[in-house]
VEXRO-677657 format. One line per 5 residues: number of its first residue (from 1); for each residue x, y, z of C-alpha. Coordinates in Angstrom, 3 decimals. Last residue first. Layout:
<rogus>
NUM	X/Y/Z | ... $
</rogus>
This chain:
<rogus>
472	97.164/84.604/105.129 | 93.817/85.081/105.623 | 93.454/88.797/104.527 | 91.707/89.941/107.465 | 94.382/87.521/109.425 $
467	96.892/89.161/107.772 | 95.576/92.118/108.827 | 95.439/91.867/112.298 | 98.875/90.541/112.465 | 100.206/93.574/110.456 $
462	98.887/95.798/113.142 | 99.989/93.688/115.442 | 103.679/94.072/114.164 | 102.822/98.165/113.802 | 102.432/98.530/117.911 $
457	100.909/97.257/121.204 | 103.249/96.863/123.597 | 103.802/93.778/125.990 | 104.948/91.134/123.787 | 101.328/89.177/123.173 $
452	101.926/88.958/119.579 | 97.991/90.309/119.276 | 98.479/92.974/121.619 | 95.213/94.450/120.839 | 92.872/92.088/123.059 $
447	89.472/93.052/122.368 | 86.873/94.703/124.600 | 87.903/98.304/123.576 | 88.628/101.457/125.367 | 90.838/99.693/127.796 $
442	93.681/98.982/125.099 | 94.186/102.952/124.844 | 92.569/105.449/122.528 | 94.221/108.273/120.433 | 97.622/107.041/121.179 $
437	98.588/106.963/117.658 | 99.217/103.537/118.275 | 96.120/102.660/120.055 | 93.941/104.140/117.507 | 96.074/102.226/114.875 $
432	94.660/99.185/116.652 | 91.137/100.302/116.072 | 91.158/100.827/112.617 | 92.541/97.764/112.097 | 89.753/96.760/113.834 $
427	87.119/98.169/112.116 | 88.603/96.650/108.913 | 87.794/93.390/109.663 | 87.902/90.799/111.994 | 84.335/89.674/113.482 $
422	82.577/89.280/116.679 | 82.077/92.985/117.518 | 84.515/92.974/119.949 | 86.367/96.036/118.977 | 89.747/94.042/118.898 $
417	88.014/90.992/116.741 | 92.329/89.847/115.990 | 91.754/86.848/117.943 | 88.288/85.157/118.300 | 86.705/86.874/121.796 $
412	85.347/85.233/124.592 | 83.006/87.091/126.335 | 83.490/87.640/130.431 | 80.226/87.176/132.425 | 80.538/87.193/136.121 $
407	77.678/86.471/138.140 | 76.992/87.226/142.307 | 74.764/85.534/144.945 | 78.063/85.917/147.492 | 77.732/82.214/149.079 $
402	76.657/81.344/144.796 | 79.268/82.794/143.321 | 78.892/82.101/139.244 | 81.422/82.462/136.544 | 80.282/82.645/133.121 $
397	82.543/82.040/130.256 | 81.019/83.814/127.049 | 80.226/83.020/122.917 | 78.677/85.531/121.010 | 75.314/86.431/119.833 $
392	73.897/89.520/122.780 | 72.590/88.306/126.126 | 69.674/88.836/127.971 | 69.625/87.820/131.273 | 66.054/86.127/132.810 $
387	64.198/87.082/136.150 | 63.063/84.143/137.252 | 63.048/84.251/141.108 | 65.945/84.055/143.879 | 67.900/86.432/144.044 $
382	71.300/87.421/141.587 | 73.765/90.574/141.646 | 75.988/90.617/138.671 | 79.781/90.989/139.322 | 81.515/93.432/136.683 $
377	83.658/91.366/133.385 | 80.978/92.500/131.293 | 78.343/95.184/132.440 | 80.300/98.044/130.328 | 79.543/95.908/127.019 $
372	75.498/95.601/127.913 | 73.366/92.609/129.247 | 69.911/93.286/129.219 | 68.218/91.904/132.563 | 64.947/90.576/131.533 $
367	61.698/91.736/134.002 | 61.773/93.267/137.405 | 65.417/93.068/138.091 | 68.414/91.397/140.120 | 68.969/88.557/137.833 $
362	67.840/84.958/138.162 | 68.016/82.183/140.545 | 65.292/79.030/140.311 | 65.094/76.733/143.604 | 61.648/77.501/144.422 $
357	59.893/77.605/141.232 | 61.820/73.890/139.899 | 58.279/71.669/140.766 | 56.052/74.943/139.425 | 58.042/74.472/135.587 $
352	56.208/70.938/135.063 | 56.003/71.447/131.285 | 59.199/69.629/130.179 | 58.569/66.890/133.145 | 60.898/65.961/135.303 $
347	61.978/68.914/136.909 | 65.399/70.433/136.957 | 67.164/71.280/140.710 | 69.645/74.403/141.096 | 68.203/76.443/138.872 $
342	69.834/79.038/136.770 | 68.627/82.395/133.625 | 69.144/82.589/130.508 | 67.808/84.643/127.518 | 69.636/84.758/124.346 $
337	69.840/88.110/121.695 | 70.515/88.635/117.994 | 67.144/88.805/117.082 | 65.801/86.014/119.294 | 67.840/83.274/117.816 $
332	71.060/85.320/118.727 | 73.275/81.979/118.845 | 74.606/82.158/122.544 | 77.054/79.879/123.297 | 78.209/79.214/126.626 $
327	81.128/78.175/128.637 | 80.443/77.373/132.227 | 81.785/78.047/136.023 | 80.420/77.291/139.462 | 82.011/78.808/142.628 $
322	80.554/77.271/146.071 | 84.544/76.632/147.232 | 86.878/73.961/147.520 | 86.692/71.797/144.589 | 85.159/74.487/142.220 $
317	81.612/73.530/140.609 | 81.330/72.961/136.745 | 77.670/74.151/135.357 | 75.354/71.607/134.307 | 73.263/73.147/131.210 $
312	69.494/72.638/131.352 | 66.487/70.668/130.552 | 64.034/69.561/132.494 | 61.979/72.908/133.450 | 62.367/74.084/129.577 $
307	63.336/77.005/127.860 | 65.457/75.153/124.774 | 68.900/74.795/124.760 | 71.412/75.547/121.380 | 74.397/75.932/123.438 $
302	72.318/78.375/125.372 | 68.743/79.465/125.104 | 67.452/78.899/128.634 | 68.442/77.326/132.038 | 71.815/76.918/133.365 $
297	72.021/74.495/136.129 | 73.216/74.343/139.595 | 74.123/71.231/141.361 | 74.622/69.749/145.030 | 73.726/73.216/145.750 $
292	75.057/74.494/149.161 | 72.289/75.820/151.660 | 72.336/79.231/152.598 | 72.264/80.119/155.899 | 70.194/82.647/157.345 $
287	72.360/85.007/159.536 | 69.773/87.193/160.884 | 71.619/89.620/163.584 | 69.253/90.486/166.644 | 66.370/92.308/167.733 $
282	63.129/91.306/168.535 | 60.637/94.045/169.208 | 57.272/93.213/171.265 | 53.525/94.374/171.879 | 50.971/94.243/174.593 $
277	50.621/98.254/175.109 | 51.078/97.912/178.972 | 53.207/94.662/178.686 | 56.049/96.196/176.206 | 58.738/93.314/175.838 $
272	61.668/93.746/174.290 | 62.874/90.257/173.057 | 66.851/90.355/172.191 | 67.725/87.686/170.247 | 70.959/84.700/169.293 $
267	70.037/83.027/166.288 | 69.097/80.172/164.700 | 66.799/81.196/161.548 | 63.342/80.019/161.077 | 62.353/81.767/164.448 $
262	58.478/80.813/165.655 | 56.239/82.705/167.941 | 53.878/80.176/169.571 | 49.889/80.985/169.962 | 48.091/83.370/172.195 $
257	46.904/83.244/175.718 | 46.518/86.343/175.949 | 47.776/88.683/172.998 | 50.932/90.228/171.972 | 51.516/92.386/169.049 $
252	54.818/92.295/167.264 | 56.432/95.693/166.562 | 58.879/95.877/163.952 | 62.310/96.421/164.759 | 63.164/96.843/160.706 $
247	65.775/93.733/160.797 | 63.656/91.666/162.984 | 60.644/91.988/161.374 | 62.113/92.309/157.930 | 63.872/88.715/158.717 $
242	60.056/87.075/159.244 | 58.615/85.632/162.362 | 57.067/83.053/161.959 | 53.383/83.057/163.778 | 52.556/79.601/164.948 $
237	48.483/78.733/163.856 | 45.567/81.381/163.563 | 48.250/83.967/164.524 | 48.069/86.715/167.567 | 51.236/85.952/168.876 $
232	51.613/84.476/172.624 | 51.833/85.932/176.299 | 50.445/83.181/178.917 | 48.943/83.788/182.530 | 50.687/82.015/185.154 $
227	50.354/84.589/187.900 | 54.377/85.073/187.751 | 54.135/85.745/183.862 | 54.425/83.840/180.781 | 56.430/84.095/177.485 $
222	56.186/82.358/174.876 | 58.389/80.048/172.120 | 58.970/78.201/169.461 | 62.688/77.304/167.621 | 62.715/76.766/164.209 $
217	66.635/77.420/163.793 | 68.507/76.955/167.361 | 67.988/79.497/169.945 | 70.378/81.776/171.778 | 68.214/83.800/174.747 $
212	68.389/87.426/175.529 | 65.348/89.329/177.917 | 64.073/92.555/177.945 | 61.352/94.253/179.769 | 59.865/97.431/179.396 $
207	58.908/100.329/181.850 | 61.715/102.863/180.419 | 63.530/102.287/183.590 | 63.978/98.381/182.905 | 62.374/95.319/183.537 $
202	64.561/92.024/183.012 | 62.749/88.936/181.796 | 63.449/85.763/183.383 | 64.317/82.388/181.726 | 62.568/79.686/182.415 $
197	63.877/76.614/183.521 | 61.084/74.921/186.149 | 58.815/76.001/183.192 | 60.553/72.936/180.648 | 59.184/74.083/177.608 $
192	62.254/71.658/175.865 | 65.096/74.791/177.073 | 65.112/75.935/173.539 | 61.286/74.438/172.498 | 59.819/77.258/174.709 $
187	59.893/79.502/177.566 | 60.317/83.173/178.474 | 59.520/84.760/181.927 | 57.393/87.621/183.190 | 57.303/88.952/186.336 $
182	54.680/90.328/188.346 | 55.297/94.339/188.721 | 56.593/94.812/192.816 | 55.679/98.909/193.244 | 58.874/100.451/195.281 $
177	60.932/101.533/192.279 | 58.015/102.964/190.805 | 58.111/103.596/187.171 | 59.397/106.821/184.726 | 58.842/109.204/181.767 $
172	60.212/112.643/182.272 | 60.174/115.501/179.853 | 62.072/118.264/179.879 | 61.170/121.725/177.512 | 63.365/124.842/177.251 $
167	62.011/128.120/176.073 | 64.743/130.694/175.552 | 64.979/134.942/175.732 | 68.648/135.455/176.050 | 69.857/139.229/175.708 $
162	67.070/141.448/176.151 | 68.223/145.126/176.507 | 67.932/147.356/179.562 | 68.448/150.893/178.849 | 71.371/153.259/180.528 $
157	73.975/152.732/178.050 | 73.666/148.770/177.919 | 72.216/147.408/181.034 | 71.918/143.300/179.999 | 69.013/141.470/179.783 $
152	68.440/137.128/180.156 | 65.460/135.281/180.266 | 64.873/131.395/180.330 | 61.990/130.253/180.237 | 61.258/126.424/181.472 $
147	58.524/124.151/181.041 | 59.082/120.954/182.835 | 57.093/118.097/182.436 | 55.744/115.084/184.544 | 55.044/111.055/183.831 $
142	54.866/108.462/186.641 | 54.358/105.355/187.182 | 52.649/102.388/189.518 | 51.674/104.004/192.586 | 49.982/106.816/190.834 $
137	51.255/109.838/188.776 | 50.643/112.761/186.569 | 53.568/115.435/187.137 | 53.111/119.466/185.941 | 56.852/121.443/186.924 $
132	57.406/124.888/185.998 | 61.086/126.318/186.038 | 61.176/130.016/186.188 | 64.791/131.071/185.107 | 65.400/134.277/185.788 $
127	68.317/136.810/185.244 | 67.954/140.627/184.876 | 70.743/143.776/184.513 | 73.868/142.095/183.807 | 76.571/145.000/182.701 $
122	77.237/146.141/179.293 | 80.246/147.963/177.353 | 82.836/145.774/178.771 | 81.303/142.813/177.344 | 80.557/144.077/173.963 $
117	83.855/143.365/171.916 | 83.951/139.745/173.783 | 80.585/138.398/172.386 | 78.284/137.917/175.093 | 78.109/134.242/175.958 $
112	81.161/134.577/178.744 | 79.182/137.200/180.576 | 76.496/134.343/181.572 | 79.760/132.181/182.899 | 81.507/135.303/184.438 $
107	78.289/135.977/186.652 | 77.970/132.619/188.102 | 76.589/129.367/186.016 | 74.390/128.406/188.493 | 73.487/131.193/191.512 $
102	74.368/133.331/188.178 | 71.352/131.914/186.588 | 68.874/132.783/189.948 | 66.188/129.834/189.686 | 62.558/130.644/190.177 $
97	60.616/127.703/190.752 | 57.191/126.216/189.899 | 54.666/123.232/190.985 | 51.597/121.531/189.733 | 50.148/117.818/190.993 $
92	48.450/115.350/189.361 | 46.642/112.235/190.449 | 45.820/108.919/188.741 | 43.403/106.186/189.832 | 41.249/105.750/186.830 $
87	40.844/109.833/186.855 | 42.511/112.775/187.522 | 42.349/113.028/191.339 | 44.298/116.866/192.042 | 47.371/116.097/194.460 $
82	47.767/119.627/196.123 | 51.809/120.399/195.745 | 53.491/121.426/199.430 | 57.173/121.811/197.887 | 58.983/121.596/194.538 $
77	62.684/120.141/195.251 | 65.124/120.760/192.347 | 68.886/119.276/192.839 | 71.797/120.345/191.453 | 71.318/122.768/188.481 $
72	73.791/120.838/185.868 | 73.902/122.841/182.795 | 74.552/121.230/179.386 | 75.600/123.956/176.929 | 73.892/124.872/173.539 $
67	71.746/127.610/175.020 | 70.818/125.430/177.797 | 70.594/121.969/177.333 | 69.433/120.873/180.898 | 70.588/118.760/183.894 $
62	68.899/118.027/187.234 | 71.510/116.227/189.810 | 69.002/115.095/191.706 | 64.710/115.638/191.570 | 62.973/116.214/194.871 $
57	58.533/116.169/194.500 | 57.179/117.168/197.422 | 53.129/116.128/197.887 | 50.738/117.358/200.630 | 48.253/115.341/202.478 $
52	48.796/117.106/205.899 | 51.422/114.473/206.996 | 53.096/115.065/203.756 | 53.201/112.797/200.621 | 56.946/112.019/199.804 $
47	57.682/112.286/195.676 | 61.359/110.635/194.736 | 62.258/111.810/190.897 | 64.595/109.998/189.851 | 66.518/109.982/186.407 $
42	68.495/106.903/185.039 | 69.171/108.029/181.878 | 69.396/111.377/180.757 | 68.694/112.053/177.518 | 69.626/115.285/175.251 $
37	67.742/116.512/172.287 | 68.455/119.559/170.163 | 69.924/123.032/170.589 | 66.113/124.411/170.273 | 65.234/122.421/173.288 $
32	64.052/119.562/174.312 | 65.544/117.815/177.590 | 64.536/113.955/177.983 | 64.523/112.043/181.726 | 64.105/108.624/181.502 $
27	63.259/106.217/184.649 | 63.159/105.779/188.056 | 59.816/106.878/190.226 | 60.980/106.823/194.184 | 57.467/106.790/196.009 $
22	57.272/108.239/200.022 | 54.337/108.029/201.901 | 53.099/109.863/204.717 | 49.911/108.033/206.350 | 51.766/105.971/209.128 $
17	53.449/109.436/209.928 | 49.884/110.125/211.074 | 48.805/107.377/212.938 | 52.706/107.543/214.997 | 51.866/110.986/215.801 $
12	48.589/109.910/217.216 | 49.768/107.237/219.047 | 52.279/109.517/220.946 | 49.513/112.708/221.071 | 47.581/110.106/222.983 $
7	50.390/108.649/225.122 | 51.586/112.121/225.870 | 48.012/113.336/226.918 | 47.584/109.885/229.301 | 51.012/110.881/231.040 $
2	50.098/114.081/231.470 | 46.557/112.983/233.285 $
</rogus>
């Protein structure tokens, strides 16, 4: 008769331990507080269901930002918590401890944030710390928060006096290490869609998976998981992705099947893959290349030009670098101003201006770029587009960067026109005895002063300048 009792109570044991459970949930712990954020990575909370249906919930090495210092309060274990069903296969459980501060930080530590002309004045008269903890979980994830006061008062001639009165928050955000998740792989045009080479995704803490692939320009791809079910854009046709996307982390919304995602650019990206909320973030640098001009020509009202699609002003490139240069003249037909602006291919006909759209260049504005003194001799920021410059009469040597999308206009001055007003008179005599008297300097005006070109600027350049008012 024993012997069938201890067999019983042996199976019986052995049914219920069979019904315990134990679920390690890794992921991100976050502390808010008024002394800002801090994040723990790597947090885990390990939950073990009891024999009588109960739930403990042990959390290591728990940190928070306390009063501007990061505490470390070992490990928290909240004991016999009722799971309460909350719905679609979620429960929650509550739980809540009392932590002694100077069981923590010790007596010296809490004295230590008294300001030193008070300490021996006041003793420690109350510390608690009730830490509240409120988890939502299943097999899959888990999300809980801690809400924390922290109260400190000190014995100060006989009363009590609060000291420290602080509400710290912690969140936690984190999936099961023992749930398998299918996996999910990328394909496409880099590895020929060959599926016997995908590449596998990586899932981490936060719940999201990552993977990074090189690819060359126009490359296609999806993604597809271990139950063969495709992840593609939502796009009538392939959806190219643009370098805002990239650059601004946009998120890219998956659907199921979907079409191909497409990358003008090559590259080498990072695909972060969100499968609860079907959406993506591709990161990476965008290094689109730009393609070097066999020619680039100046469009517009220069060296008596017309606007037209077909005709235009070959500019001279450098040998050994994407640097074009060109004289111009600019004759002030449009009341003392020219408009210009570049294209790197002319059209055939003088009316066809939509077969040169794409490979025009202009200024870096909404409309005309005026051209003023203090912008001469500066680099000029160019795009794509038509914006035109506007240029007053004279005659200038442009110098154009096209790897740095930059213009340099320097005017060419006749000698003696110091003020750069495109004539010699008295102005500039006027000028160079400003220099002399040393009540302006050479950098105040356009014009070269130094007429004899000896290093100084004094009364035999004065002379020069007027004999060549005086034409002599």
């Amino acid at each position: 008769m024993m012997k069938k009792i201890t067999l019983l109570l042996t199976v019986l044991l052995c049914s219920m331990t069979a019904l315990a459970a134990s679920t390690d949930y890794t992921g991100t712990m976050k502390t808010n507080s008024s002394q800002g954020t801090t994040v723990d990575n790597n947090a885990v909370i390990k939950l073990d269901k009891s024999l009588l249906g109960l739930y403990t919930a042990t959390i290591d090495n728990f940190t928070l930002n306390l009063m501007g210092e990061e505490v470390n309060f070992g490990t928290l274990e909240y004991s016999n918590m009722i799971g309460i069903p909350a719905g679609n296969g979620y429960k929650t459980i509550k739980g809540s401890k009392t932590i002694d501060l100077t069981q923590v930080l010790g007596e010296d530590g809490i004295l230590s944030m008294i300001p030193e002309q008070y300490r021996s004045l006041i003793s420690l008269a109350g510390l608690t710390y009730p830490v509240t903890m409120e988890a939502k979980f299943n097999d899959v994830e888990m999300t809980a928060t801690f809400d924390c006061h922290v109260t400190v008062s000190v014995s100060f001639m006989g009363f009590d006096v609060p000291l420290i009165d602080e509400t710290v928050n912690k969140e936690f955000a984190g999936v099961s290490k023992n749930q398998p998740e299918p996996a999910l792989y990328l394909v496409g045009s880099f590895n020929e869609w060959n599926e016997e080479e995908m590449v596998p995704l990586t899932l981490g803490n936060d719940g999201k998976w990552t993977v990074t692939q090189a690819m060359d320009a126009d490359a296609e791809f999806k993604l597809k998981d271990e139950k063969g079910e495709w992840l593609g854009a939502v796009s009538d046709g392939n959806f190219i992705v643009t370098k805002e996307q990239v650059t601004d982390a946009t998120l890219l919304t998956l659907s199921s099947p979907g079409m191909n995602f497409q990358i003008p650019v090559a590259g080498t990206w990072t695909l972060t893959v969100d499968k609860e909320n079907l959406n993506m973030v591709i990161s990476g640098e965008w290094n689109e290349p730009i393609p070097e001009p066999v020619d680039i020509y100046i469009l517009g009202e220069v060296n008596e030009n017309s606007w037209a699609p077909n005709v235009g002003l070959l500019m001279t490139k450098a040998e050994d670098a994407n640097i074009y240069t060109a004289d111009i003249t600019a004759d002030g037909r449009n009341d003392g101003f020219n408009y210009f602006s570049f294209t790197t291919k002319l059209a055939e006909e003088a009316t066809d201006w939509a077969a040169i759209a794409p490979y025009r260049i202009g200024a870096v504005s909404e409309g005309d770029f005026w051209v003023t003194d203090d912008m001469l001799n500066t680099d000029l920021s160019l795009q794509a587009g038509e914006a035109a410059f506007k240029i007053p009469t004279g005659k200038y040597a442009l110098t154009l960067d096209y790897d740095a999308m930059t213009l340099v206009i320097k005017k060419d001055l006749i000698p003696g026109d110091v003020n750069g007003d495109g004539k010699v008179d008295v102005e500039d005599v006027n000028a160079v005895i400003n220099i002399i008297l040393n009540l302006k300097t050479t950098e105040d005006y356009p014009g070269n002063a130094d007429l004899l070109e000896d290093g100084k600027v004094d009364v035999e350049d004065l002379n020069a300048v007027i004999n060549l008012i005086l034409a002599i």
